[in-house]
BAMAR-395734 format. One record per residue: x, y, z of N, C-alpha, C in turn; residue in three letters. Coordinates in pm, whole numbers. Example, Ala and Ser with C-alpha at 12.3 -4.5 7.8 and 13.67 -1.06 7.14 Angstrom:
<nodes>
+--------+--------+--------+--------+--------+--------+--------+--------+--------+-----+
:    n.u :    n.v :    n.w :   ca.u :   ca.v :   ca.w :    c.u :    c.v :    c.w : res :
+--------+--------+--------+--------+--------+--------+--------+--------+--------+-----+
:   1319 :   -569 :    780 :   1230 :   -450 :    780 :   1320 :   -330 :    780 : ALA :
:   1285 :   -225 :    708 :   1367 :   -106 :    714 :   1290 :      3 :    787 : SER :
+--------+--------+--------+--------+--------+--------+--------+--------+--------+-----+
</nodes>
This chain:
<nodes>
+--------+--------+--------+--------+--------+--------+--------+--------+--------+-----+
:    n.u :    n.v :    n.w :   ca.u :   ca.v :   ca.w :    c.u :    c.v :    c.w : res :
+--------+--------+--------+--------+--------+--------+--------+--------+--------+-----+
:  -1455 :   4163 :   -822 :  -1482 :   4106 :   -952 :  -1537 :   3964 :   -946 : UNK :
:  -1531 :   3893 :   -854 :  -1588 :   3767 :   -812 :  -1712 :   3750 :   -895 : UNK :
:  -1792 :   3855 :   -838 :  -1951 :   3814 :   -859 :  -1942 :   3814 :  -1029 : UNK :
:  -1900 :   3912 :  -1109 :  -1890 :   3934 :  -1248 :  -1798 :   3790 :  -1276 : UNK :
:  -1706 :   3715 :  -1253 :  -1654 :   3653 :  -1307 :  -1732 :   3487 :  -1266 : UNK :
:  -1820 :   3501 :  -1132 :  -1887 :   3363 :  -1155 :  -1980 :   3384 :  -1276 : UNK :
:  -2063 :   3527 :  -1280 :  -2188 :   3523 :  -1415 :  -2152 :   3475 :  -1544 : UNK :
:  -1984 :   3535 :  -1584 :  -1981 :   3493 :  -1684 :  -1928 :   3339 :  -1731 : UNK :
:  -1877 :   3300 :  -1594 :  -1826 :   3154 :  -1618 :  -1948 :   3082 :  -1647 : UNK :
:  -2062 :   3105 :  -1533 :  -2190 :   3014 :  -1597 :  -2233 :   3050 :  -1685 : UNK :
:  -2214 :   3160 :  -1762 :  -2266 :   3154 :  -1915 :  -2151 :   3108 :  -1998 : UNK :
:  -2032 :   3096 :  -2003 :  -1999 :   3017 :  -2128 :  -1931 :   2853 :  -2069 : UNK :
:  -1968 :   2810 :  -1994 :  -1979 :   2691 :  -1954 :  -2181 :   2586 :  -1982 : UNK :
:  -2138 :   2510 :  -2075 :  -2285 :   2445 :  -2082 :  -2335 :   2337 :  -1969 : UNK :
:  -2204 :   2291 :  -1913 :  -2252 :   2192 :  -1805 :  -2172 :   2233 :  -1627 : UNK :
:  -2228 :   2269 :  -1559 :  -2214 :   2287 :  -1431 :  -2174 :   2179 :  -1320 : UNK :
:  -2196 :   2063 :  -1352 :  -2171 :   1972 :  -1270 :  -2099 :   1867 :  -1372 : UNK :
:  -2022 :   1780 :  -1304 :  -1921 :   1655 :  -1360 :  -1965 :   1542 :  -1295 : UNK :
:  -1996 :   1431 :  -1355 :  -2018 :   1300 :  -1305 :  -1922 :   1218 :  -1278 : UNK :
:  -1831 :   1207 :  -1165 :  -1710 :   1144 :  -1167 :  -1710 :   1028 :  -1080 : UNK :
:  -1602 :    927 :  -1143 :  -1619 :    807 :  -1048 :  -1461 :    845 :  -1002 : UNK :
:  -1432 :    810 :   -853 :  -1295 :    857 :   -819 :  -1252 :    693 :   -796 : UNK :
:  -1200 :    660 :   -918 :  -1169 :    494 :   -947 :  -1071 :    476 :   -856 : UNK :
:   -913 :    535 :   -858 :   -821 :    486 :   -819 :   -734 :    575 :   -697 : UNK :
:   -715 :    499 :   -629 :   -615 :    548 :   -493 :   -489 :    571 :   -485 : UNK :
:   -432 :    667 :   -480 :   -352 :    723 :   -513 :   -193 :    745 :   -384 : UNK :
:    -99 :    713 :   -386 :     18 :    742 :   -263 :    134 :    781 :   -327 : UNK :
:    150 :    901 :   -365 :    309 :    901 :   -452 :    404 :   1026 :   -347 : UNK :
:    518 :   1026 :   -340 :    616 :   1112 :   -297 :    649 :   1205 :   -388 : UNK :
:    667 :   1321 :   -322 :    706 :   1459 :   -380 :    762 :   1522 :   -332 : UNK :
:    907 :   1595 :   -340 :    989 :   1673 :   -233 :    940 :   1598 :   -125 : UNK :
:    989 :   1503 :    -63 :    985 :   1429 :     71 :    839 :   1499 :    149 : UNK :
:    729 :   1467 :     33 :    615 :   1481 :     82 :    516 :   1365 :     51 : UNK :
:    475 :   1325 :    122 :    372 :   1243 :     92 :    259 :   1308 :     38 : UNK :
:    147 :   1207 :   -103 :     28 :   1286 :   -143 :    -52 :   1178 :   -128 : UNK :
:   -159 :   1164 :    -65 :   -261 :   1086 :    -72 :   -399 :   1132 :   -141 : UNK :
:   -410 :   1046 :   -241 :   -528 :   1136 :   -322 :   -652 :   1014 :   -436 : UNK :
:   -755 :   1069 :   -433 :   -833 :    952 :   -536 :   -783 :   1037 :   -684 : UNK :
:   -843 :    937 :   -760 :   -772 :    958 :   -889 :   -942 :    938 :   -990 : UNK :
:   -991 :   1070 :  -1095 :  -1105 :   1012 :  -1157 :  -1111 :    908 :  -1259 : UNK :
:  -1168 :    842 :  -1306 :  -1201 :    751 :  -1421 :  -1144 :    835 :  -1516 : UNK :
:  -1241 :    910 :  -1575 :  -1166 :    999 :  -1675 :  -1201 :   1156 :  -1584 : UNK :
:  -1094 :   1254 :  -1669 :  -1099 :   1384 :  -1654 :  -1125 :   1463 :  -1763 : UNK :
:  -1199 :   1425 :  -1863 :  -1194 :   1526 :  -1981 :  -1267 :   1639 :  -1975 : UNK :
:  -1382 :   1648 :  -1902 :  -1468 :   1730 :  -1868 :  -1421 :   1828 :  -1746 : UNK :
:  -1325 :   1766 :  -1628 :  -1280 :   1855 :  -1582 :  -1187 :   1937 :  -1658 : UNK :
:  -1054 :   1868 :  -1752 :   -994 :   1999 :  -1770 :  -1057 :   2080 :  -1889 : UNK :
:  -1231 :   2003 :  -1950 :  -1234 :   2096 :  -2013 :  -1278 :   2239 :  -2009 : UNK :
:  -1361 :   2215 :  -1838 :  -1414 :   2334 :  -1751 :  -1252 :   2435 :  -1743 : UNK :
:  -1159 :   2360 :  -1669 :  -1052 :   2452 :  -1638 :   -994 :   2519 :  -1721 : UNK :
:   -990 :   2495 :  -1898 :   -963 :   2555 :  -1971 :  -1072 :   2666 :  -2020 : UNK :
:  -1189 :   2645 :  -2004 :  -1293 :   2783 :  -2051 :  -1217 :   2861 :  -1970 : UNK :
:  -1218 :   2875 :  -1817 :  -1199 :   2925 :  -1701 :  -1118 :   2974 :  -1752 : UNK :
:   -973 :   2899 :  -1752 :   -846 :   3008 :  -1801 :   -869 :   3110 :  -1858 : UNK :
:   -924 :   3050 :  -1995 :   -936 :   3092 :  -2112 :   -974 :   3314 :  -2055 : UNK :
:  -1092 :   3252 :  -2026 :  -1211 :   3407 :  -1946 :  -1098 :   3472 :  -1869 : UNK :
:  -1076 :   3429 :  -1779 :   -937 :   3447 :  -1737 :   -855 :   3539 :  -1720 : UNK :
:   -813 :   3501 :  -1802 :   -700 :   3566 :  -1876 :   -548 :   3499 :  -1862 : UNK :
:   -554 :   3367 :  -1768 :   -480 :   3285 :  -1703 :   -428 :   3189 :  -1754 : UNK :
:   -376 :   3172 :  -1880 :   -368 :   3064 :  -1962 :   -273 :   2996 :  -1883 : UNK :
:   -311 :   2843 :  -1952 :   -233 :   2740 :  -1909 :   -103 :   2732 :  -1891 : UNK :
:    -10 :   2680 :  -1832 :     77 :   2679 :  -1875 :    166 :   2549 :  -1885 : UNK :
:    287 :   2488 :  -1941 :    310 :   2319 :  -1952 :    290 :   2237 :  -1920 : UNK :
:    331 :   2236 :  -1790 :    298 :   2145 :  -1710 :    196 :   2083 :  -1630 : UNK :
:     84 :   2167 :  -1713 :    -84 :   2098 :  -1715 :    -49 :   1992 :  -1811 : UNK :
:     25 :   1978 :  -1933 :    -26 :   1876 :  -1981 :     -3 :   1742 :  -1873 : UNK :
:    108 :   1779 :  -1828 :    118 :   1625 :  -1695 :     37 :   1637 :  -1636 : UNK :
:    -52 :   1712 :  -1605 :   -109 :   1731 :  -1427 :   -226 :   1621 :  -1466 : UNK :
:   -228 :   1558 :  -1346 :   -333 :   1471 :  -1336 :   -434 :   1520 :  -1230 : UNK :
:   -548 :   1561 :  -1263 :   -632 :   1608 :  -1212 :   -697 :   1485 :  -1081 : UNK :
:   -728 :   1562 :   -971 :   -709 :   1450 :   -846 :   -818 :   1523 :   -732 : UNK :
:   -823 :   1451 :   -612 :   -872 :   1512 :   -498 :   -795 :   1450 :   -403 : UNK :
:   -649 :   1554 :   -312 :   -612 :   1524 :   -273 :   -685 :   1453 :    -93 : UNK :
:   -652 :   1412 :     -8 :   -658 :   1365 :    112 :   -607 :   1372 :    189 : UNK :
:   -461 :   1339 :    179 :   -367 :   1432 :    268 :   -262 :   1480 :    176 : UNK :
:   -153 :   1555 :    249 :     -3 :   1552 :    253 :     83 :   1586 :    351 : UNK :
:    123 :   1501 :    349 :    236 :   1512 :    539 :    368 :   1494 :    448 : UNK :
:    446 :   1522 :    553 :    572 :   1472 :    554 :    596 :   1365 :    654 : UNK :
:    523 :   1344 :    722 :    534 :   1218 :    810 :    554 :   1108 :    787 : UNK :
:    636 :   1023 :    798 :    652 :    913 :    679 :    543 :    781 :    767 : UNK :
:    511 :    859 :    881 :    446 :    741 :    930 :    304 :    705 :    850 : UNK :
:    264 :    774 :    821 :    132 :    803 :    732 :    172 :    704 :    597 : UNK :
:    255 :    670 :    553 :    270 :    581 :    446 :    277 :    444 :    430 : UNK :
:    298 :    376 :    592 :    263 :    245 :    637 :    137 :    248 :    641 : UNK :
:     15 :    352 :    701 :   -108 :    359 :    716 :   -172 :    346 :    586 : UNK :
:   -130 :    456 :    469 :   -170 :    431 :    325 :   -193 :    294 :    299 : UNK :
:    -60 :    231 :    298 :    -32 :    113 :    241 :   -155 :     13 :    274 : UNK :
:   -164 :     39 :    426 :   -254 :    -54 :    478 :   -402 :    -52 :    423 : UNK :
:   -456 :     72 :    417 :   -607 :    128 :    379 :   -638 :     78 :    226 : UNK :
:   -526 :    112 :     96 :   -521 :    141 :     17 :   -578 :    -16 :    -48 : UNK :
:   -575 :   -118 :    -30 :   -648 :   -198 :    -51 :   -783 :   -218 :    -39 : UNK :
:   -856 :   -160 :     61 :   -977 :   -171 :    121 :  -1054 :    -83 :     64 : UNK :
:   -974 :     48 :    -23 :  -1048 :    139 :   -146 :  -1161 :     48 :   -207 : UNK :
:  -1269 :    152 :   -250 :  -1345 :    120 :   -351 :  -1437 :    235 :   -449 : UNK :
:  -1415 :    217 :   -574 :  -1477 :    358 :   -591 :  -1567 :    395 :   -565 : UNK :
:  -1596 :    571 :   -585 :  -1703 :    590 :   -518 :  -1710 :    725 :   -633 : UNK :
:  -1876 :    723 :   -677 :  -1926 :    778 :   -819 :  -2056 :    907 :   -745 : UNK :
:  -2039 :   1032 :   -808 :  -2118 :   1114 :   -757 :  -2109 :   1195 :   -874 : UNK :
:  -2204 :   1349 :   -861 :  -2244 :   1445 :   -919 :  -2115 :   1587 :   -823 : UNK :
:  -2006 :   1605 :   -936 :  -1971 :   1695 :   -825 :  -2008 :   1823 :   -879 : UNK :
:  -2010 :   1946 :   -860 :  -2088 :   2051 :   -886 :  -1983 :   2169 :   -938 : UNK :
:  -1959 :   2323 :   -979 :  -1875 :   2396 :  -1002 :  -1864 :   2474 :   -877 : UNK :
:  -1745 :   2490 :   -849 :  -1793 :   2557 :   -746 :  -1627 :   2706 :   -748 : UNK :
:  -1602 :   2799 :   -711 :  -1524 :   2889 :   -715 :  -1489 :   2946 :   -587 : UNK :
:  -1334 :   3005 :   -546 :  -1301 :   2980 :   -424 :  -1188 :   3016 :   -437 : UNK :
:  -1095 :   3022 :   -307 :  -1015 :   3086 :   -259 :   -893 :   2973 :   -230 : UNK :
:   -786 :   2926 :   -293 :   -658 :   2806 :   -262 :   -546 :   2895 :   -214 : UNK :
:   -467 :   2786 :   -146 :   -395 :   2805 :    -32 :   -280 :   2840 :   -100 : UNK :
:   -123 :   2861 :    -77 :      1 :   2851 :   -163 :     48 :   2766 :   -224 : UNK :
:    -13 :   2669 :   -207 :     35 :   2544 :   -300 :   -126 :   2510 :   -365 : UNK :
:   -215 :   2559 :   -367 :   -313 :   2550 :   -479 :   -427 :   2483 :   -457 : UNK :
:   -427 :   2438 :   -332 :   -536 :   2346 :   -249 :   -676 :   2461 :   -211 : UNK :
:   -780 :   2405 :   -264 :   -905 :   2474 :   -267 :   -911 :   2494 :    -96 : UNK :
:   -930 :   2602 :    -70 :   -983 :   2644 :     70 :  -1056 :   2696 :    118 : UNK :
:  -1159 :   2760 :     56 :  -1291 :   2818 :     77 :  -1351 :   2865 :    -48 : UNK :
:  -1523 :   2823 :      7 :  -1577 :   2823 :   -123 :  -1654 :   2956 :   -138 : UNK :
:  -1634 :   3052 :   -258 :  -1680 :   3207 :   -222 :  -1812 :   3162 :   -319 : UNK :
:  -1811 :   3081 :   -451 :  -1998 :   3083 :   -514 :  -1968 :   2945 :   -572 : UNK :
:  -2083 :   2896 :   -547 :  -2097 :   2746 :   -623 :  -2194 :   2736 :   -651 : UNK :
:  -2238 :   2654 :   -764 :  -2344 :   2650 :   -869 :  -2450 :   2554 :   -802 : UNK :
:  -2546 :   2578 :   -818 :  -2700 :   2555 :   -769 :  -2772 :   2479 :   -840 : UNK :
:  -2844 :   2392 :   -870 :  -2947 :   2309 :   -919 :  -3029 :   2416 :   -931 : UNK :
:  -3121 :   2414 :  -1057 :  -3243 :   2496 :  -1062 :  -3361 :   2440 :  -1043 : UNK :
+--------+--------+--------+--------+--------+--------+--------+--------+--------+-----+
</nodes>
């Protein structure tokens, strides 16, 4: 169903790509996990893609999207050594602004994108 469900996402989606600046740097703990991640300027356009998506779906949202802060993670260890390293880098951040594209794919058990099966093309 892949191929049928990218056709119809690019038809009721009007914009294919997101212009995002990934402003802020991100280090928070979770279940004695570390997350290292950029954070966008705004996200309105992403979750408003993720909601058509649902929507087609059939996958509706569920609560605890309204917290979710939409992100690109970098790492996550449990290593706590990795959090002196954060600390250190995390100053030397600076944003960084691009065209990111739609793209559809295959995530891991905890939800991390892991391969990309169709992504949207410039015409």
């Amino acid at each position: 169903d892949i191929d049928l469900i990218w056709k119809k996402v690019c038809e009721l989606l009007e914009n294919k790509s997101v212009p995002l600046t990934l402003k802020d740097f991100s280090c928070i703990s979770v279940d004695n996990s570390s997350w290292v991640s950029l954070l966008p300027e705004s996200s309105d356009e992403l979750r408003a893609m993720h909601c058509t998506i649902a929507k087609f779906i059939n996958n509706p949202l569920n609560r605890s999207f309204d917290n979710y802060t939409p992100h690109m993670t970098l790492i996550n260890t449990k290593q706590k050594k990795y959090e002196e390293e954060v600390k250190k880098i995390s100053n030397l951040y600076f944003p960084i602004s691009d065209r990111f594209i739609l793209a559809l794919g295959r995530s891991d058990e905890i939800g991390q994108f892991t391969e990309i099966l169709c992504k949207f093309h410039w015409e």
